[in-house]
ZAVEX-652133 format. One record per residue (C-alpha): residue number from 1; y, x negated, z negated; residue in three letters. Coordinates in steps of 0.001 Angstrom, whole numbers, plus 524288, in hexadecimal, padded with zeros to 5 digits. Example, Ala and Ser with C-alpha at 12.3 -4.5 7.8 and 13.67 -1.06 7.14 Angstrom:
<rs>
@num: 1 north: 7EE6C east: 7CFF4 up: 7E188 residuo: ALA
@num: 2 north: 7FBDC east: 7CA9A up: 7E41C residuo: SER
</rs>
This chain:
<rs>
@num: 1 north: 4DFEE east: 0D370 up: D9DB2 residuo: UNK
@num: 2 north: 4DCA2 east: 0DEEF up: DA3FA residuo: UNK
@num: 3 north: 4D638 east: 0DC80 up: DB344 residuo: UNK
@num: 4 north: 4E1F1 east: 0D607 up: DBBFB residuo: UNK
@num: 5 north: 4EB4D east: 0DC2E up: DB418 residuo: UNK
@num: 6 north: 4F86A east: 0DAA8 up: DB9E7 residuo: UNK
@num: 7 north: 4F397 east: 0D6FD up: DC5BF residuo: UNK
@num: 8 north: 4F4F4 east: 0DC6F up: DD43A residuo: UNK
@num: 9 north: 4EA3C east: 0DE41 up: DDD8F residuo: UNK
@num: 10 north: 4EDE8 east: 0E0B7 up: DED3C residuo: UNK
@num: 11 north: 4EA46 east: 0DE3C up: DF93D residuo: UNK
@num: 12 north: 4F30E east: 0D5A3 up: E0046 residuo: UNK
@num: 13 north: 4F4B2 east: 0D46A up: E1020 residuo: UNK
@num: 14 north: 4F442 east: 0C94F up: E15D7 residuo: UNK
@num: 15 north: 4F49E east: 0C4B0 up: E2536 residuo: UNK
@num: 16 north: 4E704 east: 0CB6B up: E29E2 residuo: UNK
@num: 17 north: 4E375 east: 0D113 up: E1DC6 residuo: UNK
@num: 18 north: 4E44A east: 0D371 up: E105F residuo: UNK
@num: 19 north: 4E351 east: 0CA47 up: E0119 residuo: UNK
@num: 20 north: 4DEAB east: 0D339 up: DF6C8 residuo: UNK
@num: 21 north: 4E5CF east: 0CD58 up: DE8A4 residuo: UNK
@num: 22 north: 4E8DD east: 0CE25 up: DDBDE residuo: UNK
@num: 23 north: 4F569 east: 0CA13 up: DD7D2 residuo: UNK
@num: 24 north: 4FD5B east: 0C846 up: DCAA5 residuo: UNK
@num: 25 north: 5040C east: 0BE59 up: DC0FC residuo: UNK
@num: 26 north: 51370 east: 0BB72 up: DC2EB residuo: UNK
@num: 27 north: 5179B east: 0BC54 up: DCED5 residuo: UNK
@num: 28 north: 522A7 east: 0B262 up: DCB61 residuo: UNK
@num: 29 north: 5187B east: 0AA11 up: DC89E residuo: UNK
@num: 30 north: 5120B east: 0A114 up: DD22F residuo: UNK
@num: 31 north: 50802 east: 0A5FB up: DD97B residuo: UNK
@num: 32 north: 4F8EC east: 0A36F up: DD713 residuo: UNK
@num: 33 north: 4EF04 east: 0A514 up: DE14A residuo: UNK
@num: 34 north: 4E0E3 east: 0A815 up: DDB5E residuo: UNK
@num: 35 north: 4D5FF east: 0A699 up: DE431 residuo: UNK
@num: 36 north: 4C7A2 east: 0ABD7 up: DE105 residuo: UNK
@num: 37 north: 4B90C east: 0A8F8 up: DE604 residuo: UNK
@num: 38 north: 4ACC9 east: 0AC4E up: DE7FD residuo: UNK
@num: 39 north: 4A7DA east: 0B7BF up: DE5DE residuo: UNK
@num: 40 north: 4B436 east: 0BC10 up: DDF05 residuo: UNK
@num: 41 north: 4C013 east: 0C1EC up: DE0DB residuo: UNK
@num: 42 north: 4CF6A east: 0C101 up: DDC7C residuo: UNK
@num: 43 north: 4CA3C east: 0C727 up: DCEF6 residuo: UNK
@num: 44 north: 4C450 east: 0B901 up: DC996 residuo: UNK
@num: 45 north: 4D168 east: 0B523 up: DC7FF residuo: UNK
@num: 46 north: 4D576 east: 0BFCD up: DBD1B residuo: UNK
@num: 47 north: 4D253 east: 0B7D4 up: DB0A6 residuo: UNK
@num: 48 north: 4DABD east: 0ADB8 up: DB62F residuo: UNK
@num: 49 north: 4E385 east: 0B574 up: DBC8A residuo: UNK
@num: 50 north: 4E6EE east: 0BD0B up: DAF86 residuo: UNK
@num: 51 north: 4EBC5 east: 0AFE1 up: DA885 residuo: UNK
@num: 52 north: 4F1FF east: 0AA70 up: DB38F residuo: UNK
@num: 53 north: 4FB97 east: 0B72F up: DB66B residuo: UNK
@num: 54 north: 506B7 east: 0B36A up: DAE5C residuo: UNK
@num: 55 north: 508C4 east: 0A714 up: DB4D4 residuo: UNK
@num: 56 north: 504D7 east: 0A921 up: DC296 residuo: UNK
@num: 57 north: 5077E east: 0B278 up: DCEEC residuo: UNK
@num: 58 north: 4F89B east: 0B535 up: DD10C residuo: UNK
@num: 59 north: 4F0D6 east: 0B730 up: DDD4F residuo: UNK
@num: 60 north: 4E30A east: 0BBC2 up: DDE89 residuo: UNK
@num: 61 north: 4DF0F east: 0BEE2 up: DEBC9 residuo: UNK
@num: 62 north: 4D0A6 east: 0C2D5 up: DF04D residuo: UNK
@num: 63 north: 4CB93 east: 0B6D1 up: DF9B9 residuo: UNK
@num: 64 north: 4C87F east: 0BC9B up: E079C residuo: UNK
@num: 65 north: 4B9F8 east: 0C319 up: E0728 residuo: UNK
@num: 66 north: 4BAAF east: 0C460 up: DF787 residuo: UNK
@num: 67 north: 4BE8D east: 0D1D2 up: DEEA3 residuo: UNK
@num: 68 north: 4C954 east: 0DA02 up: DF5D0 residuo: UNK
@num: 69 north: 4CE32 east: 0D0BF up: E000B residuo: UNK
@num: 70 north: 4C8B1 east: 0D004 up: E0DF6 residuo: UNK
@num: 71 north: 4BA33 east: 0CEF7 up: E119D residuo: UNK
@num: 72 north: 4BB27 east: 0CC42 up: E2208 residuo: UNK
@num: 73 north: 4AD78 east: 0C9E4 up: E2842 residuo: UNK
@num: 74 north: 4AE2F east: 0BAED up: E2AA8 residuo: UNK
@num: 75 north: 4B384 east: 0B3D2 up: E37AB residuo: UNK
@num: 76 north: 4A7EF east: 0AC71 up: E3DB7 residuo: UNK
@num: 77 north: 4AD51 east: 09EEA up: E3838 residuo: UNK
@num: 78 north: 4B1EF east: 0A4EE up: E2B2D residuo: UNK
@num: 79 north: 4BE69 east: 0A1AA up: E2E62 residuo: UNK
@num: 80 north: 4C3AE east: 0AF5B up: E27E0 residuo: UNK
@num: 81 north: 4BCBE east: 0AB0A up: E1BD7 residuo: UNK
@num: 82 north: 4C320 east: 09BD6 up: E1A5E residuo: UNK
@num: 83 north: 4C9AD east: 0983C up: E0F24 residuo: UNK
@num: 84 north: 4D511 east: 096C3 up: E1884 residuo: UNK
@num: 85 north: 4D665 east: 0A43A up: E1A68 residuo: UNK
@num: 86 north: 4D28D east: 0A710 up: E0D8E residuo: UNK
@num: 87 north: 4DF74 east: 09E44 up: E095F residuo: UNK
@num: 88 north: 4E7BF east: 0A496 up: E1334 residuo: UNK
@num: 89 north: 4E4B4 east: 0B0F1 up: E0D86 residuo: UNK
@num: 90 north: 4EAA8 east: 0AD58 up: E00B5 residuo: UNK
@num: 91 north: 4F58C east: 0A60D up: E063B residuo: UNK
@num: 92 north: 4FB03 east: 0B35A up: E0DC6 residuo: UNK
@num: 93 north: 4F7E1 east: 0BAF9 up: E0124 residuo: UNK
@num: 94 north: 5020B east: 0B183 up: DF9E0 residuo: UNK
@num: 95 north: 50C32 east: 0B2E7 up: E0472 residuo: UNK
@num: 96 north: 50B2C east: 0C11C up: E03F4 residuo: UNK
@num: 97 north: 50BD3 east: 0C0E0 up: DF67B residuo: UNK
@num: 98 north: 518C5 east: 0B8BD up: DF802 residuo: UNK
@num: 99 north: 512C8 east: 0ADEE up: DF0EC residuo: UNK
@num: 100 north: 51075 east: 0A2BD up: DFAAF residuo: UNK
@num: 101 north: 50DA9 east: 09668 up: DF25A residuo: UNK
@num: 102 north: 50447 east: 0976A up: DE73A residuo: UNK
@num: 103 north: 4FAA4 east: 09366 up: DDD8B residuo: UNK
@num: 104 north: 4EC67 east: 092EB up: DE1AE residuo: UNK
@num: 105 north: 4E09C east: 094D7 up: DDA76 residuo: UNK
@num: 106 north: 4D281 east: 095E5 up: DDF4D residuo: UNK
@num: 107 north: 4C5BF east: 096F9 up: DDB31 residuo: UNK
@num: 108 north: 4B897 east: 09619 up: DE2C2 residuo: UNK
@num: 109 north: 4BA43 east: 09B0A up: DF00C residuo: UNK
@num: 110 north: 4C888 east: 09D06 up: DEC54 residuo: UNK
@num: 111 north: 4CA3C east: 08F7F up: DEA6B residuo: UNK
@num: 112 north: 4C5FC east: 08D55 up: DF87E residuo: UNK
@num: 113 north: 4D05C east: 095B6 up: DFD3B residuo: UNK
@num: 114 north: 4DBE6 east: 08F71 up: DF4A7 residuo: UNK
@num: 115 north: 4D649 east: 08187 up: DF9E5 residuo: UNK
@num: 116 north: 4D807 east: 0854C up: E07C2 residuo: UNK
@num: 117 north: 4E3AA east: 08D2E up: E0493 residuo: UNK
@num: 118 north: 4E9B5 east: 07FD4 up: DFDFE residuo: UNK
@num: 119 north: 4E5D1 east: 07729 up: E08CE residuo: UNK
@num: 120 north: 4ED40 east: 08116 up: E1402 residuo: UNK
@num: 121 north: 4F97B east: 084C8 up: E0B52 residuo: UNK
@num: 122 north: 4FC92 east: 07A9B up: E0441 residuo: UNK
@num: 123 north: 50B58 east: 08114 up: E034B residuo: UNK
@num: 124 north: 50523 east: 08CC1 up: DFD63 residuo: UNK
@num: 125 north: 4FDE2 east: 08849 up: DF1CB residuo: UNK
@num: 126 north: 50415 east: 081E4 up: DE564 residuo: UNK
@num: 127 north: 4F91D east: 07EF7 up: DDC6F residuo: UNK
@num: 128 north: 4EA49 east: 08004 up: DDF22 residuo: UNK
@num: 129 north: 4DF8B east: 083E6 up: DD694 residuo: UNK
@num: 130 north: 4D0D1 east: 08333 up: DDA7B residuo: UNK
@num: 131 north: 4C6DC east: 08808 up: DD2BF residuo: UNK
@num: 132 north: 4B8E7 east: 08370 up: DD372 residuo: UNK
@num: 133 north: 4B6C4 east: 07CED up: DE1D3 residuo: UNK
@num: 134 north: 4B548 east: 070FA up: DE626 residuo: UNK
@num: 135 north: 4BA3B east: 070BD up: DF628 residuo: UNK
@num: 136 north: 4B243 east: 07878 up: DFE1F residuo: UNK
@num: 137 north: 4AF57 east: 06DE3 up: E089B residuo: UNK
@num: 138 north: 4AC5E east: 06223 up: DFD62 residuo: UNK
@num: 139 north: 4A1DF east: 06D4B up: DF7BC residuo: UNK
@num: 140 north: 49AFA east: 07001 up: E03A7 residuo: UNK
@num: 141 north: 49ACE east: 06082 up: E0700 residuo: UNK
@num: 142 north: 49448 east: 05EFB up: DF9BC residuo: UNK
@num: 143 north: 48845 east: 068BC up: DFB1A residuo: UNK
@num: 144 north: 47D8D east: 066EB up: DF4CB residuo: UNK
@num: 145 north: 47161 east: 06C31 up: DEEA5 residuo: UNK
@num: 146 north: 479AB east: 0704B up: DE1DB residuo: UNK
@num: 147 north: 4859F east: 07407 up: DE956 residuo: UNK
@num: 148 north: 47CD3 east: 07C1F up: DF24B residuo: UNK
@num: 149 north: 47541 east: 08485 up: DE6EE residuo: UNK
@num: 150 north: 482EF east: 0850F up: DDFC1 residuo: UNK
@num: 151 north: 48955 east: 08ACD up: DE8D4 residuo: UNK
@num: 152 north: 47ECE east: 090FA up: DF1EB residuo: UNK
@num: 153 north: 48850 east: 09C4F up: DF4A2 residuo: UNK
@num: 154 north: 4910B east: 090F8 up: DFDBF residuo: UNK
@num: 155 north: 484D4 east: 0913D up: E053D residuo: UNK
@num: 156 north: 48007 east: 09D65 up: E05C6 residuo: UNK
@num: 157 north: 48C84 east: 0A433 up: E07AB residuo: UNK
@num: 158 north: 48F17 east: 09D7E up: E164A residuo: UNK
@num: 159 north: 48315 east: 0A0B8 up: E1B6B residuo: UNK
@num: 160 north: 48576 east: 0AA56 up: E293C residuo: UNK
@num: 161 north: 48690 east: 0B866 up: E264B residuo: UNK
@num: 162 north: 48342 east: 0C0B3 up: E229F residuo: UNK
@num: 163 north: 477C8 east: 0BA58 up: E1BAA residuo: UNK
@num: 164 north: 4809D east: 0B5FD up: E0CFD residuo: UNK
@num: 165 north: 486A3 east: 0C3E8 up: E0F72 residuo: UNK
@num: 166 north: 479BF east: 0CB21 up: E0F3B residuo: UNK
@num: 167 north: 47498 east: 0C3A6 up: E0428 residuo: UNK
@num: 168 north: 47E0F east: 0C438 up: DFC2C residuo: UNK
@num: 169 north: 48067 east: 0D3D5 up: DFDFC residuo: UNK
@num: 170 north: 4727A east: 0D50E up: DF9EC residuo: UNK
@num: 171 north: 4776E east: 0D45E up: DEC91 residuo: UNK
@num: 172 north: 485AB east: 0D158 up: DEC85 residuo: UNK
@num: 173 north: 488A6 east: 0D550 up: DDDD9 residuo: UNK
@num: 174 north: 47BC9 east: 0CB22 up: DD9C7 residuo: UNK
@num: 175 north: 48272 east: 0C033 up: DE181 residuo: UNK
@num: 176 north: 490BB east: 0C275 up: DDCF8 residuo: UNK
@num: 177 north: 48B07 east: 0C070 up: DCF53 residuo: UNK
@num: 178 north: 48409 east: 0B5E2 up: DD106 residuo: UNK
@num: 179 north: 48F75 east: 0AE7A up: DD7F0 residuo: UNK
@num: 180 north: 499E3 east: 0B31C up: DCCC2 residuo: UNK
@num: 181 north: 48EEC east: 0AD92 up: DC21F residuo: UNK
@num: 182 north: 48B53 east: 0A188 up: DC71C residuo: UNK
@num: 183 north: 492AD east: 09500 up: DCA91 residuo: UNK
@num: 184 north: 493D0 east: 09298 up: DBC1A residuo: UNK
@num: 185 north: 49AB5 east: 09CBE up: DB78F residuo: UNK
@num: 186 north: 48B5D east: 0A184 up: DAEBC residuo: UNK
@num: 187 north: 48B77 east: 0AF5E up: DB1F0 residuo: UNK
@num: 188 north: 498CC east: 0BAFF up: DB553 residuo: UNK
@num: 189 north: 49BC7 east: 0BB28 up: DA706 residuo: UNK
@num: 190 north: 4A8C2 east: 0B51E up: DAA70 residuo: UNK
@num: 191 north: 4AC43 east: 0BFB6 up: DB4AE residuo: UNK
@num: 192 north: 4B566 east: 0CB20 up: DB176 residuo: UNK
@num: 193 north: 4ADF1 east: 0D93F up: DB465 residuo: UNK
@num: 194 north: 4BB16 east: 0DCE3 up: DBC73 residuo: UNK
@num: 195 north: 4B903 east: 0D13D up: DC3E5 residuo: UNK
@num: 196 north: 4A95B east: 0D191 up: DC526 residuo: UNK
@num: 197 north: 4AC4B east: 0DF9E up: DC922 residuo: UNK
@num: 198 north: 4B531 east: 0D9DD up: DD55B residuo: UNK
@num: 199 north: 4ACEF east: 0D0F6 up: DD932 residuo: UNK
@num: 200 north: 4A1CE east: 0D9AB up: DDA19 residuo: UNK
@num: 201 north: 4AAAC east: 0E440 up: DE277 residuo: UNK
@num: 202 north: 4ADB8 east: 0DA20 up: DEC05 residuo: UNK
@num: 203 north: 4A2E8 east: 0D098 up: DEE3A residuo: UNK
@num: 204 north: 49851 east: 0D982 up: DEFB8 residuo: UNK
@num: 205 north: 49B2A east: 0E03F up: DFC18 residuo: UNK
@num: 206 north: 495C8 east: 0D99D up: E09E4 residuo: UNK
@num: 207 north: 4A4C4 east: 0D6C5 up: E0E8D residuo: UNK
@num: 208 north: 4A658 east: 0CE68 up: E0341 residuo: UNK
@num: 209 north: 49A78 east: 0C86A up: E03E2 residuo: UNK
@num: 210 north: 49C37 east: 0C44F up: E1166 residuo: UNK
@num: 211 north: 4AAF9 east: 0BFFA up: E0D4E residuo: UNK
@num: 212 north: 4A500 east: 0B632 up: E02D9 residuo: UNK
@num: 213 north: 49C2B east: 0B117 up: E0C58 residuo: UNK
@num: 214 north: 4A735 east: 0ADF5 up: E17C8 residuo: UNK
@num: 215 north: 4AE5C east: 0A739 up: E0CC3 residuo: UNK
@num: 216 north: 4A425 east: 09E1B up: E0C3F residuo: UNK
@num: 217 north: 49F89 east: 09C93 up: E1B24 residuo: UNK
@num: 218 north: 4AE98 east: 097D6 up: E1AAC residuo: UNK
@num: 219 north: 4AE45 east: 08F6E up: E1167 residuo: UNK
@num: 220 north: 4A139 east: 089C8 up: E16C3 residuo: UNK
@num: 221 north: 4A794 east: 0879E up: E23DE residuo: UNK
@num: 222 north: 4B63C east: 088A4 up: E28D8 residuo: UNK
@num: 223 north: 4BB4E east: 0868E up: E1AA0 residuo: UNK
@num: 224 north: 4B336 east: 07783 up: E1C49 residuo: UNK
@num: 225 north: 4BB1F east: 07720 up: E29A6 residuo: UNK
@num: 226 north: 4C769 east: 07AEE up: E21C5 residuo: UNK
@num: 227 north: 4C401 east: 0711E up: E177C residuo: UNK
@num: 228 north: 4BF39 east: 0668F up: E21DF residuo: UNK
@num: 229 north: 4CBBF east: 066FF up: E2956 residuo: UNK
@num: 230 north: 4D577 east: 066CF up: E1CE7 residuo: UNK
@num: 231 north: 4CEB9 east: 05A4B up: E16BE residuo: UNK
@num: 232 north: 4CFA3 east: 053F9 up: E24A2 residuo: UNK
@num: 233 north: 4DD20 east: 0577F up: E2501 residuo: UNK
@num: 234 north: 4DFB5 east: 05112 up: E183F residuo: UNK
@num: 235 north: 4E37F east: 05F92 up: E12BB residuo: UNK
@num: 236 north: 4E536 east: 05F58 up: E036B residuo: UNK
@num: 237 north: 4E875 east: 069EC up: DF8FA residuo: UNK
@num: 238 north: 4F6B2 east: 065E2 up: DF6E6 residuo: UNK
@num: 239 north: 4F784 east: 06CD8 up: DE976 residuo: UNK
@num: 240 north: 4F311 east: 06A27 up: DDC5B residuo: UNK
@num: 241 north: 4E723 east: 06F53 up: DDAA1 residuo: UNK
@num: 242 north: 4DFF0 east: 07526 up: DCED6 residuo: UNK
@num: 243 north: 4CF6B east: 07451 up: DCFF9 residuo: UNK
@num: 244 north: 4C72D east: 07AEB up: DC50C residuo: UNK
@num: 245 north: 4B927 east: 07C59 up: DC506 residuo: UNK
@num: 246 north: 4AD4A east: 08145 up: DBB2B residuo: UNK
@num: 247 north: 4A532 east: 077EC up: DB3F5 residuo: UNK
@num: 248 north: 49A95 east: 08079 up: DB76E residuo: UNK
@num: 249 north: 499DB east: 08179 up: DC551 residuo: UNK
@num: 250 north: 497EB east: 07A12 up: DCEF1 residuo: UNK
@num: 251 north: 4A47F east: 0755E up: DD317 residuo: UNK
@num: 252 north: 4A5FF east: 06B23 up: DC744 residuo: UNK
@num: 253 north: 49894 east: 0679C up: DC860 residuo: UNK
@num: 254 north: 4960D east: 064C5 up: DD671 residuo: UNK
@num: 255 north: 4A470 east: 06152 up: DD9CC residuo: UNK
@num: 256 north: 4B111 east: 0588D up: DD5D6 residuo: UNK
@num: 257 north: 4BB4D east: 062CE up: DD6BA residuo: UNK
@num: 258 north: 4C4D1 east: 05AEB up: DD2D0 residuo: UNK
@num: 259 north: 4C0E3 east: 0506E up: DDD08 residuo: UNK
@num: 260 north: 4BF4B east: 05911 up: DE6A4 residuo: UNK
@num: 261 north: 4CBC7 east: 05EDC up: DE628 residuo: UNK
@num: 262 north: 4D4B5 east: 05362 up: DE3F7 residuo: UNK
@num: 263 north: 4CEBD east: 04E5E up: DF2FF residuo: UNK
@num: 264 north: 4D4EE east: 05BDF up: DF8A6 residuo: UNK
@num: 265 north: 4E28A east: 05D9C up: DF06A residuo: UNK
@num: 266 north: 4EE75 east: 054FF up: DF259 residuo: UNK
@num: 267 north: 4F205 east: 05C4C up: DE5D2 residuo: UNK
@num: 268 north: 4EF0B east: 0578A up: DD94C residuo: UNK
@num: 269 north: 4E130 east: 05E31 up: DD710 residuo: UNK
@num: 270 north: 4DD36 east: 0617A up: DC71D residuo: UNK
@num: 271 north: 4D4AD east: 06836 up: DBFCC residuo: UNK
@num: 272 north: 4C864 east: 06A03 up: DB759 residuo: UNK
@num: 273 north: 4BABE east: 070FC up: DB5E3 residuo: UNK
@num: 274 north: 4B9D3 east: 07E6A up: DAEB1 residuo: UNK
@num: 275 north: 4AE8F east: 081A3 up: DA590 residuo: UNK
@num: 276 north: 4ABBD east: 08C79 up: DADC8 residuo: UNK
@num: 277 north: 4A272 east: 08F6F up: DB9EF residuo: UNK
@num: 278 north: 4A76A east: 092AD up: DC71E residuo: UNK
@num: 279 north: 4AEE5 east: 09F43 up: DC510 residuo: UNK
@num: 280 north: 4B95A east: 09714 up: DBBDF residuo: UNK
@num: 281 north: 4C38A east: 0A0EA up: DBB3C residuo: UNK
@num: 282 north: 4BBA7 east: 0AD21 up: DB4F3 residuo: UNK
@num: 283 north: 4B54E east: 0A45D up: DAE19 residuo: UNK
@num: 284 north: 4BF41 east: 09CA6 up: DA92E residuo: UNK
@num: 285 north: 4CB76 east: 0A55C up: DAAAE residuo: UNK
@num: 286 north: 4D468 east: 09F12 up: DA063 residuo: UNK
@num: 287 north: 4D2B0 east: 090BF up: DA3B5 residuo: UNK
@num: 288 north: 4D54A east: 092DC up: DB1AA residuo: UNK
@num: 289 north: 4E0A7 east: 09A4C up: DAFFB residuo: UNK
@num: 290 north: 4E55A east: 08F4C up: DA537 residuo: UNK
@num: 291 north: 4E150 east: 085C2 up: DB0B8 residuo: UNK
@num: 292 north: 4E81E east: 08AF5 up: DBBDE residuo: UNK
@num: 293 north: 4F538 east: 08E5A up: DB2D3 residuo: UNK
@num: 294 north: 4F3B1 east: 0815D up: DAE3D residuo: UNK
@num: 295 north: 4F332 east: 07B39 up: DBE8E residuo: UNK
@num: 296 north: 4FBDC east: 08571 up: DC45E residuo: UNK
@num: 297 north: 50652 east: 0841F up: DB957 residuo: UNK
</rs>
């Protein structure tokens, strides 16, 4: 299938800014939100997205600080970076798109977002799907040595700018590779050019750089608050949840997902490990999309 054939890409407004998308499927359909991560953009969805448009009204948006959507220098406590306004974000793209309740799908730091975005609008979301994440706060509560060289980037990442900034910009293109080839996934073999090509456009430039790293000084700080104060509140997913993750990474290895996940839903919580690394759905494009048809009915 030709690249996002069929599809529509647009910039959307929203209150204070702006959600760049794709957008395509039946729009009779119901709606599907997909959510990317780290260092990617909208475009890791299009394997998936391509199998899933026949049976789904799908939505791709850019994450705030990643490809075409906004890159704002971060608020001293991140705050403009949470995964609460992260979920907001998609939540007034769906209203303007006149498609208030949906599906939700996530994967790595999109995951994030669709957890928060489940916990705050429970009205909003019908199904949940979360790729490859255990819950944010239950990962930093279980560092260790091999958590720590896993996922050094968690660590490095949060550190005050503009040190990870400079660093990183000394060779961006070197460190985008090495993030896209590791975690599992054995090398970029599974990566589209067109989408290599994207992710190269938009990561390596200093906004975006800076973006990725506020995304993480969140989520090492007033995301745990966010978490904190939900779990002490007794604040569940109320939806049925979907959690897939890569046989390969770390996730499976280091975590119970399943476990994990049934302590935060009130939903009935299912799933399974992929033989895949982290980056499950270019890797793996037709058993997600069999999966999440399969959940999402």
């Amino acid at each position: 299938m030709p690249w996002f054939q069929g599809f529509e890409e647009t910039t959307y407004p929203i209150p204070g800014g702006w959600v760049h998308a794709r957008t395509g499927g039946k729009r009779s359909k119901p709606a599907l939100v997909l959510l990317h991560g780290f260092p990617q953009t909208h475009v890791m969805w299009h394997r998936v997205a391509q199998q899933l448009r026949d049976d789904y009204f799908l939505v791709l948006p850019d994450l705030r600080g990643y490809g075409d959507a906004p890159k704002p220098a971060g608020d001293p406590n991140h705050g403009n970076y949470s995964k609460r306004a992260m979920a907001q974000d998609v939540i007034a793209l769906m209203a303007g798109l006149n498609k208030p309740q949906f599906h939700l799908c996530g994967h790595d730091r999109g995951a994030r977002v669709a957890h928060r975005l489940a916990l705050d609008h429970p009205d909003r979301v019908w199904k949940l799907a979360l790729i490859d994440i255990a819950p944010t706060l239950d990962m930093y509560e279980a560092t260790d040595m091999a958590f720590a060289k896993a996922y050094y980037h968690w660590f490095h990442l949060i550190q005050p700018a503009p040190l990870p900034e400079r660093m990183i910009g000394g060779d961006a293109r070197m460190y985008l590779l090495a993030k896209l080839g590791g975690w599992g996934a054995g090398g970029i073999a599974h990566l589209e050019p067109e989408a290599l090509g994207e992710y190269e456009r938009c990561f390596c430039r200093a906004e975006s750089i800076h973006a990725a790293c506020e995304d993480y000084r969140a989520s090492a700080g007033i995301d745990l608050e966010h978490d904190r104060t939900s779990r002490a509140q007794g604040a569940k997913i109320a939806c049925d949840t979907l959690v897939l993750w890569g046989e390969k990474g770390l996730v499976g290895k280091k975590f119970q997902p399943l476990e994990l996940w049934r302590a935060q839903c009130a939903g009935k919580v299912t799933g399974s490990a992929l033989p895949a690394g982290h980056f499950i759905p270019e890797e793996l494009p037709a058993p997600v999309a069999d999966a999440l048809r399969g959940f999402f009915g």
